[in-house]
C-alpha atoms as a printed R data frame, in Angstrom:
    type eleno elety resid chain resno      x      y       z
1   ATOM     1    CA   UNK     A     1 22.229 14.136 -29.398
2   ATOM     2    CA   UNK     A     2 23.455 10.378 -29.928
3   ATOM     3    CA   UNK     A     3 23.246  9.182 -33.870
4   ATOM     4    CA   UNK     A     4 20.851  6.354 -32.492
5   ATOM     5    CA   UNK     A     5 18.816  9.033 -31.496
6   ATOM     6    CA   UNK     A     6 18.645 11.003 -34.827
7   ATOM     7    CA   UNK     A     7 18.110  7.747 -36.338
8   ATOM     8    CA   UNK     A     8 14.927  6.803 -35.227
9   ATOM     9    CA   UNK     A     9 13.773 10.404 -35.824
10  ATOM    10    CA   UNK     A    10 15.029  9.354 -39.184
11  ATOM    11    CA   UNK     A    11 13.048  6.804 -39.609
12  ATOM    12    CA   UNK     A    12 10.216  8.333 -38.300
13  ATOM    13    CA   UNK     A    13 10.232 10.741 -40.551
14  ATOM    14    CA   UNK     A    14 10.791  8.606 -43.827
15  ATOM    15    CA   UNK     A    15  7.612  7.050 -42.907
16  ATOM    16    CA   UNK     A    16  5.076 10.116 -42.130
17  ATOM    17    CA   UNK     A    17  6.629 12.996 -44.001
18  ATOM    18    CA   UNK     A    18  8.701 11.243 -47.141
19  ATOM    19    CA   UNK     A    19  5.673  9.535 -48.327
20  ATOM    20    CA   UNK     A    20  4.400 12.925 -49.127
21  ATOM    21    CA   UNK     A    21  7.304 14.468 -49.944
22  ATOM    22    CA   UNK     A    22  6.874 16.316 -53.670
23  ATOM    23    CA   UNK     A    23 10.557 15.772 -54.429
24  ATOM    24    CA   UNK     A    24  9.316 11.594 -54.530
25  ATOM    25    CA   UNK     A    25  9.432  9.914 -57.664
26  ATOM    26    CA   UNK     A    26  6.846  7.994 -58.695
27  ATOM    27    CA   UNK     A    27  8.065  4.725 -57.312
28  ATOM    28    CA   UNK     A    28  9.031  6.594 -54.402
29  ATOM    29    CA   UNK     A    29 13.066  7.494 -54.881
30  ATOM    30    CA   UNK     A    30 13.595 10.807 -53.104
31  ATOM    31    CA   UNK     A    31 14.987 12.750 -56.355
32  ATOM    32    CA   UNK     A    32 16.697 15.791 -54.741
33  ATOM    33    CA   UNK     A    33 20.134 12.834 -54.464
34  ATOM    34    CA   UNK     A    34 23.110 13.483 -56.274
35  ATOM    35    CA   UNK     A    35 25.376 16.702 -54.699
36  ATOM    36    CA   UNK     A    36 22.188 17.683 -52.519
37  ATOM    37    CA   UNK     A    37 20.914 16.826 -49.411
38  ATOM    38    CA   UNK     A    38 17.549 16.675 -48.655
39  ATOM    39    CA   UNK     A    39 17.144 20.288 -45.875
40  ATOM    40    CA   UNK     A    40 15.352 17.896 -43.608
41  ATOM    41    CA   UNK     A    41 18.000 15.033 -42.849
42  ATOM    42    CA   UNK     A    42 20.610 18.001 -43.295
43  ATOM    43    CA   UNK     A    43 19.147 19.991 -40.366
44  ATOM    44    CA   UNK     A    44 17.424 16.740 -38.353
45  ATOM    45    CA   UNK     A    45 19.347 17.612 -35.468
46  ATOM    46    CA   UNK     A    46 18.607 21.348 -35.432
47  ATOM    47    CA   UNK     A    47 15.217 20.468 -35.761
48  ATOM    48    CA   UNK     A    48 14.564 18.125 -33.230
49  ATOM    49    CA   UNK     A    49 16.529 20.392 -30.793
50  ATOM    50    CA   UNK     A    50 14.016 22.970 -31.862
51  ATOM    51    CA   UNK     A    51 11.011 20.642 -30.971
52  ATOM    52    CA   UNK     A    52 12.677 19.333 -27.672
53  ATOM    53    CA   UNK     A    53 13.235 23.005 -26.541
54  ATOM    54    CA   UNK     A    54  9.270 24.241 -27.428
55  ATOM    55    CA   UNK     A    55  6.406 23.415 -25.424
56  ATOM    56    CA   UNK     A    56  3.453 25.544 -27.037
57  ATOM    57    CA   UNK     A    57  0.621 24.476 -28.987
58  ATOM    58    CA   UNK     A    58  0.980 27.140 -30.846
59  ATOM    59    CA   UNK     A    59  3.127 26.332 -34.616
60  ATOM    60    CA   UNK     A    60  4.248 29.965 -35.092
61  ATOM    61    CA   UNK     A    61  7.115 29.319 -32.046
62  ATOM    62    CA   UNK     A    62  8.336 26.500 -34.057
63  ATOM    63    CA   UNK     A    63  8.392 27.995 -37.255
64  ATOM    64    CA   UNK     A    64 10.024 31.379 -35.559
65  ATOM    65    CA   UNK     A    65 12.785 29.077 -34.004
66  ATOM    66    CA   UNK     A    66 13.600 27.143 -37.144
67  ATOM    67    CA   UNK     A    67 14.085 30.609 -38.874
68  ATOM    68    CA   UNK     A    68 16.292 31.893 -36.477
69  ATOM    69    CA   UNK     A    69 18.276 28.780 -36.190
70  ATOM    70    CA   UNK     A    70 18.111 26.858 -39.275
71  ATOM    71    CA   UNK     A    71 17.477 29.300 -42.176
72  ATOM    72    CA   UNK     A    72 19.392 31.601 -41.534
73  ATOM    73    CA   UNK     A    73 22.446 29.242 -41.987
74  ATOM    74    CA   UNK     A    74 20.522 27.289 -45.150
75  ATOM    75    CA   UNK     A    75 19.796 29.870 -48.044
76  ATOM    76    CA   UNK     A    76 18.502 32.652 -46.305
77  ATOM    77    CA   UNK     A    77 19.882 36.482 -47.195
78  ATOM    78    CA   UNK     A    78 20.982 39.106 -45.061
79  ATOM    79    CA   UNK     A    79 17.487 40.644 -45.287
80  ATOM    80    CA   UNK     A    80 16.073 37.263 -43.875
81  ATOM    81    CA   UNK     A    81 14.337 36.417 -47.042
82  ATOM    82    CA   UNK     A    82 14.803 32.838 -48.356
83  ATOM    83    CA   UNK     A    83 13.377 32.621 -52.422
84  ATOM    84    CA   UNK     A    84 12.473 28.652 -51.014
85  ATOM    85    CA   UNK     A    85 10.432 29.560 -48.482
86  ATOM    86    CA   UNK     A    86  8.256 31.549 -51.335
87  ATOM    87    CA   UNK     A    87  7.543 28.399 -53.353
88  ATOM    88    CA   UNK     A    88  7.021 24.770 -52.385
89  ATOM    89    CA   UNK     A    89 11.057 24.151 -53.241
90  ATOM    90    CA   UNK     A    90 12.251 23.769 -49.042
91  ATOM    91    CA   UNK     A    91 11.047 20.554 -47.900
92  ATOM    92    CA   UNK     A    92 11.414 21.786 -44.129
93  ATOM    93    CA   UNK     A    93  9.222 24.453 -44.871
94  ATOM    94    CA   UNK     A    94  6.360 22.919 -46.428
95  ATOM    95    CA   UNK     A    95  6.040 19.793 -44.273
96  ATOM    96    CA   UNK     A    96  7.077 21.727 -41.041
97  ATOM    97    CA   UNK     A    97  4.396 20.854 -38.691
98  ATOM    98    CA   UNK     A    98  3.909 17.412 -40.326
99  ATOM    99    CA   UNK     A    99  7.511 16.799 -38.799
100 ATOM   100    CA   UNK     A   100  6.890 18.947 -35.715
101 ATOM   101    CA   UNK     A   101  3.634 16.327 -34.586
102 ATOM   102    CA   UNK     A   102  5.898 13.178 -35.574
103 ATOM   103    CA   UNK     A   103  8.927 14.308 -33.353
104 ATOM   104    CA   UNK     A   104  6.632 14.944 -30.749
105 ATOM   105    CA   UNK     A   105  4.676 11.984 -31.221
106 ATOM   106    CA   UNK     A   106  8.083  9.635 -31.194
107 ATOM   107    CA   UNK     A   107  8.948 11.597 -27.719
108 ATOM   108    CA   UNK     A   108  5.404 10.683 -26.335
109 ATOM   109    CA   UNK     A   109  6.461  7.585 -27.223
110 ATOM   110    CA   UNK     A   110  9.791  7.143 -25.394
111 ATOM   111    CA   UNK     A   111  8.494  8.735 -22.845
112 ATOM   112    CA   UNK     A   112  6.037  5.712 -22.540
């Protein structure tokens, strides 16, 4: 995938998903920063390969892909529990199909 690309997905996203974001300040800084990453631009590509790769209306396929692709590399244990996933602390998680219906709605899009 070229970085132009994952760079209007970027975008994209900043606009539907980071408004809403819990890890926004008040005047709307993301505050994971510092040695973090936020897990959504850290796995962007992952995830839009996910979405590319799914055609179903149903979100369960997405969400079973980006466990078995993405979390299992991110924090999840060998007994495919992640502690993130059990509280609102993984941003890909929580706003999941937010960003599944804006990557789909950018393809539409391009697609024209």
């Amino acid at each position: 995938m070229n970085p132009d690309s994952i760079e209007r997905y970027r975008e994209a996203l900043s606009k539907v998903v980071c408004t809403k974001c819990l890890e926004r300040t008040g005047r709307g800084i993301c505050s994971i920063g510092g040695s973090e990453e936020c897990v959504i631009n850290r796995y962007l590509p992952e995830v839009v390969s996910i979405v590319e790769t799914i055609d179903s209306s149903v979100m369960h396929d997405y969400v079973h892909e980006l466990h078995n692709v993405v979390c299992v590399s991110c924090r999840e244990n060998q007994d495919g529990v992640c502690k993130l996933r059990a509280t609102p602390g993984c941003e890909l998680d929580l706003y999941f199909p937010l960003i599944v219906r804006t990557i789909k709605e950018l393809q539409a899009q391009e697609k024209g």
